[in-house]
Structures are given as C-alpha cells and as structure tokens.
C-alpha positions in Angstrom: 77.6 117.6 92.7 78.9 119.9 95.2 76.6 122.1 97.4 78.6 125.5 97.9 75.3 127.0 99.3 72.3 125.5 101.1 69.8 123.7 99.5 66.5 123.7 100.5 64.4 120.6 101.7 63.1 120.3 97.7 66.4 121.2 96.0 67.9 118.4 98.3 65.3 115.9 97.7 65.7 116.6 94.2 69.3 115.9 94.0 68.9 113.0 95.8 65.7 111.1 93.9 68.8 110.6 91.0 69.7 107.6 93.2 66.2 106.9 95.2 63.3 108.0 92.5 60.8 107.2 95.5 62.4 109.7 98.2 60.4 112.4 99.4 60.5 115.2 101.3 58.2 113.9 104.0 61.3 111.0 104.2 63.5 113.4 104.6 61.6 115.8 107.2 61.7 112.2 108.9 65.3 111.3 109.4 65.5 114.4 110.6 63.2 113.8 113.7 64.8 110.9 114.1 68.2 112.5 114.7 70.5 111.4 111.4 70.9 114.4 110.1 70.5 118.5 111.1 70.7 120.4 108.5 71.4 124.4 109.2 68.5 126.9 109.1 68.4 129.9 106.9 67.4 133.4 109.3 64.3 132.8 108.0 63.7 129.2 109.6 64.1 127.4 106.1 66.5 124.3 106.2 69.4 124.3 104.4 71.2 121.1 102.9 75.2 121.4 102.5 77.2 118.8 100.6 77.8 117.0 103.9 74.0 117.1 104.7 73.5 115.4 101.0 76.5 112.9 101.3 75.2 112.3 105.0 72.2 111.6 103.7 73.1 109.5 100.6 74.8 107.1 102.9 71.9 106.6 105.0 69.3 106.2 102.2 71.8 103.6 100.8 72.7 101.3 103.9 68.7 101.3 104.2 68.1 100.4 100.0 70.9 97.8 100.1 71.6 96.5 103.5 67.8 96.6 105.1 69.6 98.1 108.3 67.1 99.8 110.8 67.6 103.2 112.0 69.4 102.8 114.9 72.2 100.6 113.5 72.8 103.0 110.9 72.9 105.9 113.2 75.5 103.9 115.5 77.3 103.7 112.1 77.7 107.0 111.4 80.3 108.2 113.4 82.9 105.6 111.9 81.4 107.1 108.3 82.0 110.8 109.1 85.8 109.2 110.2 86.0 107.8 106.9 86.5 104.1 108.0 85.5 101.3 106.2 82.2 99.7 107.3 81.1 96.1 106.3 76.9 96.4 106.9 77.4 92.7 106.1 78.7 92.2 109.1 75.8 93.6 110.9 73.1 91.3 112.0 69.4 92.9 111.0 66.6 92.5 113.3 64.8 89.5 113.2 61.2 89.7 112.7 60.1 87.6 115.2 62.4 88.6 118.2 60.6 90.0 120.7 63.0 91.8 121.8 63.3 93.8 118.6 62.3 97.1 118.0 59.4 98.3 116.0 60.9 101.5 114.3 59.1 102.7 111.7 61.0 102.8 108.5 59.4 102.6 105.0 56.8 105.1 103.4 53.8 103.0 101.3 55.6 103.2 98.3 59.0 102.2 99.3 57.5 99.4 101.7 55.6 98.3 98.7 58.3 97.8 96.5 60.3 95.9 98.9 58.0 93.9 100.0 56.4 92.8 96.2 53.0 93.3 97.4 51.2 96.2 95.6 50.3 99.3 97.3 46.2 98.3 97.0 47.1 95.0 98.9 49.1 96.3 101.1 46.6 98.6 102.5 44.3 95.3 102.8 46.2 93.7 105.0 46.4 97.2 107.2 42.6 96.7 106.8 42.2 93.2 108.0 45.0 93.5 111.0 47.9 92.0 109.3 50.2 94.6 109.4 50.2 97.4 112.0 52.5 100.7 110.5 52.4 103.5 112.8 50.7 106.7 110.8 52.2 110.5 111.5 50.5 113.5 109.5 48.3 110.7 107.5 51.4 109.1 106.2 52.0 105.2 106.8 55.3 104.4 108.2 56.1 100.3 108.1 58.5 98.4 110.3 60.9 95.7 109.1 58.7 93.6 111.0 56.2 94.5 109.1 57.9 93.7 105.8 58.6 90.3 107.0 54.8 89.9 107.9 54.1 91.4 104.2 56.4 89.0 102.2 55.4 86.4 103.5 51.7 87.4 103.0 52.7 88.0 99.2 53.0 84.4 98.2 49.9 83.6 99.2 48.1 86.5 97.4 49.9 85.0 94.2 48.7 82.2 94.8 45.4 83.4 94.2 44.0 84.6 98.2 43.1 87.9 99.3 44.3 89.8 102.0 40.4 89.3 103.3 41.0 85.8 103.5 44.2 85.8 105.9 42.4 88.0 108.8 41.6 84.7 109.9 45.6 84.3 110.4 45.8 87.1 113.1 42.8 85.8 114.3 43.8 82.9 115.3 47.2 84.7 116.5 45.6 87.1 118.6 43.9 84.3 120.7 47.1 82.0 121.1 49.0 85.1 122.5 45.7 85.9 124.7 46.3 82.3 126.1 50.0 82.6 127.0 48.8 86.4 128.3 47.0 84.6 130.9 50.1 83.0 132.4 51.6 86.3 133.5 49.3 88.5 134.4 50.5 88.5 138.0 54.1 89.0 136.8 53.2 91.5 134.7 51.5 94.0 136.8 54.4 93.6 139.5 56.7 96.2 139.8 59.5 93.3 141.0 62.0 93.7 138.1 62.1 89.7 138.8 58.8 89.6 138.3 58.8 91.1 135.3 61.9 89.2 133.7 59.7 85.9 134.4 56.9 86.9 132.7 59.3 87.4 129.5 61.0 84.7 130.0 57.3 82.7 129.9 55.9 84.6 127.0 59.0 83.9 125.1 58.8 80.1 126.0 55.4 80.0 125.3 55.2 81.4 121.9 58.1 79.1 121.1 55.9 76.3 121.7 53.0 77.5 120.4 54.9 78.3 116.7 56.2 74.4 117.0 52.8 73.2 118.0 51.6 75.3 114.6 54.7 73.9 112.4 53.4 70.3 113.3 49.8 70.5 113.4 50.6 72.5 109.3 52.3 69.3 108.3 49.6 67.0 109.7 46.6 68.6 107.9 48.8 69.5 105.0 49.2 65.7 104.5 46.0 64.9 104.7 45.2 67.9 102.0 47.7 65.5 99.9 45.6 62.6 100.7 48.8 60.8 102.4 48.2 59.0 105.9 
C-alpha cells in the first residue's frame, strides 16, 4: 500500500498489525524516542506516517521478529537499508545474555516478550514478582530486555516441568549473594576514579563470575548424581 498522504499514529499502526498483529501504538511512540524513525508533524502537532515512515518501519519491526537484533544494531543498519544494499542480519552477532558488557535496552512489550519467550503473560509477571526478571516500566508499560528473554526461556522449562515462578526466587537468591561476594573484592577499585582502577575491578568481576558459574556447573552435576542415586 502506498501512503500519498500522512497517516496518523493509528492509521499507521493499523497498516502495519497486517504483518505484526501484536504492534501497538505505544511500540511505535517508542521507536520513536529511541531515534529509528521521525515521522513529520501535521500544523496541528499530530504525527504523520509517509510510505517511507511505514516501509522504515516494516524493516525495523522485521529484523526485530526474525533476527532478535537489539535496537542499536538495527539502527546502525539502517543507513545501508535506506541505500538499498543488501544486508545479511545473519551475519550479525546478537548480544549475549550473559556478557557483561552488553547492553540492557529495553525491547519487547508483555505481549510480544511473552510470545517469544513461551512463558505466558501471568508467569511472566511472576517472575517480575519474585526478582527474576528486571524490565524497565515507562508510563506503566513493561519494556523486557533480550537479556531478559534469555533469563525467561530458560525459566520456561522448568515451569513445564511442573515449578512455579515462586519456587525459583530462591535462584536469584542465591545469585544475588554470589555477586555480593565477588562485590567485595573491588570495592576499592570501584570507587576510584583511576580509569586503571576501574578496568581492574572489571577485569575481577568478570573473572570472578566466570568461576563462580563453573563452580555452579560442577557442584549441579555432583548433587544431580546423587539425585540419580549414582556415586
């Protein structure tokens, strides 16, 4: 469909829930603020979509759907799209989850998070409850990081396999006190302002979680054998 005129925020959203039934204008009022698209403003303040706005837009929403790209790595992409060069998102490396480093850009609504993630909306709010997932809330709406979906997936099997989202506080729990313990290792570094200082302490942290997350893979298989009833 071609947009001769502008549409307005609904008219757009409409056009494009054909493709992503769980858009909404909230979404869209979103990627705005985060700088992917500007759409014009009618002389009374209104927005107004164009085709390019929608076809901007519909790239976006897709490389998100298909690719699980964050924000920032689709808006770097962008310029090569409005070129009209070929991109391979395949090629791009996602964040991982447990990279420190990474960001923690809010990306998925409730729904859309839900969806993705196979755990239903009730649960998911759960393990918001209980600590487990930590989405950033503007104008009472929940907004998820991939991080968060990782966390949530992962969380998933185990409420098929019959827990609840009750029963895994215990998990960031136990968590929250093995980062307190590799906290204390850096507190000096960390309240330098010696940019040295401060590269040490990550350098520590990110050593020290490594360990700890072997230490938990080996102590797992240990009681997990004795579960079994193996020696």
């Amino acid at each position: 469909m071609t947009v001769t005129s502008g549409l307005s925020i609904g008219k757009a959203t409409e056009l494009l829930r054909e493709e992503f039934p769980d858009l909404t204008m909230s979404k869209m009022r979103f990627l705005e603020t985060r700088g992917l698209v500007a759409p014009s403003r009618s002389s009374a303040g209104y927005r107004q979509y164009r085709s390019s706005d929608v076809e901007r837009l519909r790239f976006i929403l897709r490389q998100q759907r298909d690719h699980f790209l964050p924000l920032k790595v689709i808006k770097s992409q962008l310029g090569s799209w409005e070129r009209g060069e070929v991109l391979h998102p395949e090629e791009e490396s996602p964040e991982d989850p447990t990279d420190l480093s990474g960001s923690d850009e809010p990306v998925f609504e409730l729904r859309e998070f839900s969806q993705r993630s196979g755990v239903s909306r009730s649960d998911t709010r759960q393990l918001v409850r209980y600590g487990l997932l930590a989405p950033q809330e503007e104008d009472g709406i929940l907004r998820f990081t991939n991080r968060d979906l990782a966390v949530s997936r992962h969380c998933g099997v185990l409420i098929e396999m019959g827990l609840e989202a009750r029963h895994l506080r215990m998990i960031r729990s136990t968590v929250s006190r093995q980062v307190e313990l590799i906290g204390q290792l850096t507190v000096a570094q960390r309240r330098s302002r010696n940019p040295e200082a401060r590269r040490h302490a990550e350098d520590i942290v990110n050593r020290g979680i490594d360990a700890m997350r072997q230490i938990n893979d080996a102590l797992f298989v240990t009681e997990a054998r004795t579960i079994l009833g193996e020696d």
